[in-house]
C-alpha positions as CSV (number, residue, x, y, z in Angstrom):
1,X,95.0,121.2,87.9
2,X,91.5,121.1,90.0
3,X,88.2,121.8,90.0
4,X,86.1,123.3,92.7
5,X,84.5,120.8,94.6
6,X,81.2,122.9,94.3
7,X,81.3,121.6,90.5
8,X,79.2,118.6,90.9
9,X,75.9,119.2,89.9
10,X,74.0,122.3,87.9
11,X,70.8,122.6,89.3
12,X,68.5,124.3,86.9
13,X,65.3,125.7,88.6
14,X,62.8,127.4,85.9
15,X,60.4,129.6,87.8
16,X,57.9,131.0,85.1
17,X,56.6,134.0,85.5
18,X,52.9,134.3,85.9
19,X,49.7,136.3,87.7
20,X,47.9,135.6,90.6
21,X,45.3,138.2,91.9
22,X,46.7,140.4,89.4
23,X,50.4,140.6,90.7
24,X,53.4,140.1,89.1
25,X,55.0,136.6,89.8
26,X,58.2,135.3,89.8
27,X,57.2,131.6,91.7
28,X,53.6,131.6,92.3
29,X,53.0,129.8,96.0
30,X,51.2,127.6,97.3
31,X,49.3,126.3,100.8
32,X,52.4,124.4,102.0
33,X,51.3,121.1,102.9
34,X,54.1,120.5,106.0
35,X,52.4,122.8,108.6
36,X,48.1,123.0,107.5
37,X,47.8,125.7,110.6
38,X,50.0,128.3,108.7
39,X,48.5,130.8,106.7
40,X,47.9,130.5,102.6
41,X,50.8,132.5,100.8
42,X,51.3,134.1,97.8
43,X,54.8,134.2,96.6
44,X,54.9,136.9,94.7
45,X,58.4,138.7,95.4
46,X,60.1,135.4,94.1
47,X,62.3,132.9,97.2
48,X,64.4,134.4,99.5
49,X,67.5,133.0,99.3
50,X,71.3,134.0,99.8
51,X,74.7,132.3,99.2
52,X,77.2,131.2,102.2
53,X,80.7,130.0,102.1
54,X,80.6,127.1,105.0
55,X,82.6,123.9,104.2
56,X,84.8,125.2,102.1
57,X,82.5,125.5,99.7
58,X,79.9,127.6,98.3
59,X,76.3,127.5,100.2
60,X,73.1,128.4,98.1
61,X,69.8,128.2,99.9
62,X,66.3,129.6,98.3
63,X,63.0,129.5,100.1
64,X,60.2,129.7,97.9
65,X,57.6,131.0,100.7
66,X,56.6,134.6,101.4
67,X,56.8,134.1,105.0
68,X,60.1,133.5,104.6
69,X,62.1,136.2,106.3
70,X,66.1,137.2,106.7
71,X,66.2,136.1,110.3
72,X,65.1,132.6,108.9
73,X,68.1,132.8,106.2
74,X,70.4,134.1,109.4
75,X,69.4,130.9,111.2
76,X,70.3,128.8,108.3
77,X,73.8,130.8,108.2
78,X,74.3,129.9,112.2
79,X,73.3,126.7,111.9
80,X,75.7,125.5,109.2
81,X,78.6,127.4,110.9
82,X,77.7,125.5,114.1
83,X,77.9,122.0,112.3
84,X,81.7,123.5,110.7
85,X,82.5,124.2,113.6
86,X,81.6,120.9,115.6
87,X,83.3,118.5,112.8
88,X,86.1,120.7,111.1
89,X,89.1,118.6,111.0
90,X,91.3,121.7,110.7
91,X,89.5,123.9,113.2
92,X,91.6,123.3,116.6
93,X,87.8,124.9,118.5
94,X,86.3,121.8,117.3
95,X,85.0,118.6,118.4
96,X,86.7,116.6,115.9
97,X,89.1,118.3,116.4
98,X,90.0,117.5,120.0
99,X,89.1,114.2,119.3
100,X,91.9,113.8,117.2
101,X,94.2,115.4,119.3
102,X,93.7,113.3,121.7
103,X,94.0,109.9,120.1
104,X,95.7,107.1,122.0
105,X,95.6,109.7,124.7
106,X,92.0,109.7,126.5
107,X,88.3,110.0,125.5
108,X,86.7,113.1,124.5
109,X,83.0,113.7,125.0
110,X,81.0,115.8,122.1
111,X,77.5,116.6,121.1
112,X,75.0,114.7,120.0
113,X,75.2,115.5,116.7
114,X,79.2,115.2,116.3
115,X,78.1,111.2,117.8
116,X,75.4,111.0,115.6
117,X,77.5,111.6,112.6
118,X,80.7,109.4,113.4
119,X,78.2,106.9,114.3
120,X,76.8,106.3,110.8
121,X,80.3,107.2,109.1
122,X,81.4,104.1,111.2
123,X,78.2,102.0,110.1
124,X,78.8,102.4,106.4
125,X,82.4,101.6,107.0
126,X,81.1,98.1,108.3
127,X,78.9,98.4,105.4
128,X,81.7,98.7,103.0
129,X,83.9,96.4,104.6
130,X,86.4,99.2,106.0
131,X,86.6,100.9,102.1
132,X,84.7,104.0,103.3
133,X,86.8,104.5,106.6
134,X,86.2,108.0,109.0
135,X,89.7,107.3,110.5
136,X,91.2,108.2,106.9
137,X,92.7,112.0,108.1
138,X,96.2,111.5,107.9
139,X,96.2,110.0,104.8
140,X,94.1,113.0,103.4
141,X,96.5,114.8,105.4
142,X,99.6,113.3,103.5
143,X,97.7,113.4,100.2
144,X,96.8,117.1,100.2
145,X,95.0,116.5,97.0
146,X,93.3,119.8,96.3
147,X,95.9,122.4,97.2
148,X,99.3,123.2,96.4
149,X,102.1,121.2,96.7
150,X,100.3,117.9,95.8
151,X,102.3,115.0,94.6
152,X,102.7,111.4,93.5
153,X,104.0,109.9,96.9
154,X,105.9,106.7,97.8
155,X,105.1,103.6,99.6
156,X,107.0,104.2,102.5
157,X,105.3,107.4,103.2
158,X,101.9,105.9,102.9
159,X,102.7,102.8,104.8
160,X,103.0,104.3,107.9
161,X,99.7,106.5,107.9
162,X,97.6,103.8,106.4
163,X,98.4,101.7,109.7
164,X,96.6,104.7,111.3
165,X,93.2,104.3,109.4
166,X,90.9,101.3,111.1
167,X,87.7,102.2,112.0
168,X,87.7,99.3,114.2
169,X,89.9,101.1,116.8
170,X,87.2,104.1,117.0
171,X,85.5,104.1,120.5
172,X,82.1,104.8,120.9
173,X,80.7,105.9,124.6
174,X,77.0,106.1,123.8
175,X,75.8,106.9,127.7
176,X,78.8,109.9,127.7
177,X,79.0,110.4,123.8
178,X,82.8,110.2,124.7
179,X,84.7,109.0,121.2
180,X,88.6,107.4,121.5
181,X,90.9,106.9,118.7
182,X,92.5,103.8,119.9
183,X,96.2,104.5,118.7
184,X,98.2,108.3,118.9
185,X,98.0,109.3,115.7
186,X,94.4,108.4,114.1
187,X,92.9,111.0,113.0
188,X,88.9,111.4,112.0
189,X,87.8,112.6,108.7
190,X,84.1,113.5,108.5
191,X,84.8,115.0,104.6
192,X,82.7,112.8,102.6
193,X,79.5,113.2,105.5
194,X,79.1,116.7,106.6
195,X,77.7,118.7,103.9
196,X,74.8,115.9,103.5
197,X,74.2,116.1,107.3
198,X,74.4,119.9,107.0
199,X,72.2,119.7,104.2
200,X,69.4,117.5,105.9
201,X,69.5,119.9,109.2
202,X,68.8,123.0,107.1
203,X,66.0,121.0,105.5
204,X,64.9,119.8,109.4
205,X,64.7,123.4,110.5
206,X,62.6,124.8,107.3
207,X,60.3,121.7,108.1
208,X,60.0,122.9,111.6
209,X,59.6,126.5,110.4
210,X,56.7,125.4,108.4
211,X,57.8,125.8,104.4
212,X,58.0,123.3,101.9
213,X,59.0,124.6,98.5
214,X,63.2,125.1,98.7
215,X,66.7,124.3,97.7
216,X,69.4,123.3,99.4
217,X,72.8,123.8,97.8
218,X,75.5,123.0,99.6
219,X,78.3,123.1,96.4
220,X,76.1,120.8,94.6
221,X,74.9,118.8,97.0
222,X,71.5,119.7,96.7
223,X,68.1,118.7,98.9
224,X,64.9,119.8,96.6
225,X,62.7,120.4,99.2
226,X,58.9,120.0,98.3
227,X,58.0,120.8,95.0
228,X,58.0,124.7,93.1
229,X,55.5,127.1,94.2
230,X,53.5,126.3,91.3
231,X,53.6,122.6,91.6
232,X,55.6,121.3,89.4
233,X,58.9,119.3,90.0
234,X,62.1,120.4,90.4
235,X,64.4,119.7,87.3
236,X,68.1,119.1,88.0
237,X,71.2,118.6,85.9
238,X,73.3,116.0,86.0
239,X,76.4,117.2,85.2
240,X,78.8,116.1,82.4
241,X,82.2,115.2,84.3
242,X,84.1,116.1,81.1
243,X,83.0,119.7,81.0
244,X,82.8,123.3,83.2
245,X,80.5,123.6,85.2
246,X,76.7,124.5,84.0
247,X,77.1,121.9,81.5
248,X,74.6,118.8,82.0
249,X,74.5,114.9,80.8
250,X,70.7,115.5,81.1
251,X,68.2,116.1,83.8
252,X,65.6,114.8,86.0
253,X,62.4,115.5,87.4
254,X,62.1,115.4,91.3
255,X,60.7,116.3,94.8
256,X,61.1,116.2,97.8
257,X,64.1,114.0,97.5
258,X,68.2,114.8,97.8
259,X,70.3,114.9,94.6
260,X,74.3,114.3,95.5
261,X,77.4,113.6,93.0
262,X,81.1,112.7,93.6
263,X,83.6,113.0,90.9
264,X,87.3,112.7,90.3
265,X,86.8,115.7,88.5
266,X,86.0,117.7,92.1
267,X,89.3,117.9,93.1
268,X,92.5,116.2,91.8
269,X,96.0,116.5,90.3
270,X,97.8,115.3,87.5
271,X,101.5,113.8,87.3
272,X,102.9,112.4,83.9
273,X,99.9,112.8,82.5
274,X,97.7,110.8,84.6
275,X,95.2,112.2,87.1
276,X,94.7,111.6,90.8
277,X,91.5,112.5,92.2
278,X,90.6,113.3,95.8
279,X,89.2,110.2,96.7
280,X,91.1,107.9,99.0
281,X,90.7,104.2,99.0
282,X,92.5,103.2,102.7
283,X,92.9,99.5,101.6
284,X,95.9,101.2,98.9
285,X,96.5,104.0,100.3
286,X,96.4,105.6,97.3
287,X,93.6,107.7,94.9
288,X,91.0,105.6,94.0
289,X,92.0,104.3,90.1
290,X,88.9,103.0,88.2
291,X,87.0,103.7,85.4
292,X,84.3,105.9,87.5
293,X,84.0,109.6,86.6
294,X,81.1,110.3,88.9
295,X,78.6,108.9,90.9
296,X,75.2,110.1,91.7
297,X,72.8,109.1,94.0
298,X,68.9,110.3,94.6
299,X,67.4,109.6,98.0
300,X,65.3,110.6,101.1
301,X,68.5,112.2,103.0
302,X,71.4,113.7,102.1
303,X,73.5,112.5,104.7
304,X,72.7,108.9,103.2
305,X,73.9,110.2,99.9
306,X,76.7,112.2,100.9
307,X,78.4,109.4,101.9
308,X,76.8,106.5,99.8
309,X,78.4,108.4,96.5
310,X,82.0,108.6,97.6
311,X,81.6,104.4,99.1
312,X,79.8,103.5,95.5
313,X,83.0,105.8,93.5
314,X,85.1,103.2,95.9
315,X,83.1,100.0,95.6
316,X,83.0,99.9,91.7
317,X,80.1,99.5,89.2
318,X,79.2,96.3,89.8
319,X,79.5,96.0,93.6
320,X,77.9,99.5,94.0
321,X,74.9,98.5,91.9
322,X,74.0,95.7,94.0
323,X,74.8,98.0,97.1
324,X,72.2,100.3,96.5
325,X,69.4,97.2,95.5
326,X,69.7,97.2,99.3
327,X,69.2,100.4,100.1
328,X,65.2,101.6,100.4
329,X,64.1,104.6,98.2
330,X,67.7,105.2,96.7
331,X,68.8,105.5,92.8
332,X,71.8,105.4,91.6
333,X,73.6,106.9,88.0
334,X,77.6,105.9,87.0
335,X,79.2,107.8,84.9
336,X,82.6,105.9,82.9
337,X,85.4,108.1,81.9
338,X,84.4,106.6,78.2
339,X,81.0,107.9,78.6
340,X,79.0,104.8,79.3
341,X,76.1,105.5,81.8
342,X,75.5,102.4,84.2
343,X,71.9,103.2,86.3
344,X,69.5,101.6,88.5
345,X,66.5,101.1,86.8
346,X,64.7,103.9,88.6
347,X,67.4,106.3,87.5
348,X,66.9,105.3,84.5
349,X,63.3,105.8,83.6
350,X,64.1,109.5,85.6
351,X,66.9,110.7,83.7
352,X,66.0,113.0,80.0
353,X,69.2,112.8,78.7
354,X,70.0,115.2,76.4
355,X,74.0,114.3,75.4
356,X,73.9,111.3,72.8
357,X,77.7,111.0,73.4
358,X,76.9,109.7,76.5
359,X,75.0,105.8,76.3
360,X,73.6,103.4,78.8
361,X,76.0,100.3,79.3
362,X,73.6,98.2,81.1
C-alpha cells in the first residue's frame, strides 16, 4: 500500500470574486511591490497557472498577475526540467548521475547549481550528525520503498550498502566544482532537496520577472509567494496524515513564506501488519521507526525546508524541537501517530485547528 508523494499538504486558496472598474473578478490585483517600475495591473481573468509532472510528482504553479503570460509558465516548465535533469539519480544524462557512476573512479565536474545543492545536503548532514546523509542511494536503491516489489530485507543485505553511505567520503572541488565519491559504489541521493531547490528557483525567476502574488506547488511542497491579489494571506492546510488527501488538521495564515511536510504516509509499505515508510535513517539502515507521522516546517526557503522536514522526521521530537530554536525565521508542527501535535510556539499561535481529535502535547 502507498500513497502519492504529492499527498502532503492541501493548499486551499479562496479567491473571492469581486469588481474593480466594473469587471468581473476572479483575484483582484494589485501594484506588486517586488518590481515599483512595472505597470499597475488588474487581474481580472483570474492567475495563470498550469500543472507539470517534473520529479515524479505532480507540479502546480499559479501566477496571480495579468502580465503573466504562457511563455512565462513555459519558462517555469524548462526550468524545472533543467534542475531534473541535472540531479536525477536515475537519469544516466545527468550530473548526478555521472557522479555516481564514477565513484571511486575519478572526479566529475558539474554546474553550479548541482554544487550548490550537494553542498548544503552535505552541511545539514554535519548538522545532523550524518542522520540526513546525500550518499544514501543504494540504500534507497535496495529499499525500493514506493514501487513494486518492496520488502522487509535482512541484515546482511543492508550491511553491505550502509558501508557505502558516509558523507564524509564526498569530495568537494570548489575552484573546478568537480565532486568524488571516495569509494566505488557510493551513490548520491538528492531526494529529500530537489523539489525545495526547484521550488525556490521558480520563485527566483518570478521575482526577477517582476510578480509577487503566486503558488508554488511542487506535490505539496508549496512556496506562497507574496500575498493574494486582494491582499489577504494565503491560507493553507495542514493535512491530516490519517486521511486522503484534501483532508486538513487545520490551517494557517501566511505570506511570503514556504510551507513543506514529510510523512510516512507519502510513500511506504506494509509487512505483517506494520508499515515502512520511505524515509531512511543510514545509522540502521532501515525505515525510520518512531512515533512521527509528519513533520512540517514554515520558512523563508524551501530548499531549507525541503530537507529540514525529512532531518526533524529523523531527529525525533525532542531533538528536532531544539533544532529548529536554532534555525532563524523557521516553525515547526509534529504530528504523533496518536494524534498529539508537538509545535514551536510560532506554529502554534499560526495554526486554526479545526480537528479536535487532534491535541497539543506540549
Amino acid at each position: 500500500m502507498k500513497r502519492n508523494k504529492s499527498a502532503i499538504l492541501l493548499v486551499i486558496i479562496s479567491i473571492v470574486s469581486t469588481l474593480i472598474g466594473g469587471c468581473g473578478n476572479s483575484g483582484n490585483a494589485k501594484e506588486p511591490t517586488a518590481n515599483k517600475e512595472q505597470p499597475q495591473a488588474q487581474q481580472n481573468n483570474g492567475p495563470m497557472k498550469e500543472t507539470f509532472f517534473i520529479f515524479d510528482t505532480v507540479v502546480n504553479v499559479s501566477i496571480y498577475d495579468d502580465r503573466a503570460t504562457k511563455e512565462n509558465l513555459k519558462d517555469i516548465e524548462d526550468l524545472l526540467n533543467k534542475i531534473d535533469n541535472k540531479i536525477s539519480r536515475t537519469n544516466s544524462e545527468s550530473e548526478i548521475f555521472k557522479v555516481n557512476a564514477n565513484s571511486g573512479i575519478a572526479p566529475v565536474q558539474v554546474s553550479p547549481d548541482t554544487f550548490e545543492l550537494v553542498s548544503i545536503a552535505i552541511d545539514y548532514a554535519k548538522r545532523t550528525n550524518g542522520l540526513l546523509d546525500p550518499s544514501i542511494g543504494r540504500l534507497v536503491t535496495l529499499w525500493n520503498i514506493g514501487h513494486e516489489g518492496a520488502h522487509v530485507l535482512p541484515i546482511e543485505e543492508i550491511a553491505p550498502m550502509q558501508q557505502l553511505c558516509d558523507y564524509r567520503k564526498i569530495e568537494m572541488n570548489e575552484e573546478t566544482h568537480e565532486i568524488y565519491l571516495q569509494d566505488k559504489g557510493m551513490e548520491i541521493d538528492l531526494g529529500s532537496y530537489g523539489k525545495g531547490y526547484a521550488a525556490d528557483a521558480v520563485y527566483d525567476y518570478l521575482a526577477e520577472q517582476g510578480f509577487s502574488s503566486a503558488i508554488i506547488d511542487l506535490g505539496g511542497n508549496v512556496f506562497a509567494m507574496g500575498q493574494k491579489p486582494t491582499g489577504e494571506d494565503w491560507n493553507i492546510g495542514i493535512q491530516d496524515p490519517t486521511q486522503e488527501r484534501g483532508i486538513p488538521i487545520g490551517s494557517i495564515r501566511i505570506n511570503d513564506k514556504t510551507v513543506v511536510t514529510a510523512g510516512i504516509y507519502e510513500r511506504y509499505f506494509i509487512e505483517d501488519g506494520k508499515m515502512y515508510p520511505h524515509i531512511i535513517n543510514p545509522k540502521t539502515g532501515y525505515p525510520v521507526d518512531n512515533n512521527i507521522s509528519s513533520v512540517t516546517i514554515i520558512t523563508d526557503r524551501s530548499t531549507d525546508a525541503d530537507t529540514m522536514d525529512t532531518a526533524l522526521v529523523l531527529l525525533g521530537i525532542e531533538e528536532g524541537l531544539k533544532f529548529v530554536e536554532n534555525i532563524p525565521n523557521a516553525e515547526v508542527l509534529f504530528i504523533t501517530k496518536d494524534k498529539k501535535l508537538y509545535a514551536s510556539s510560532g506554529f502554534k499561535e499560526m495554526l486554526n485547528k479545526t480537528n479536535d481529535s487532534y491535541t497539543y502535547a506540549n
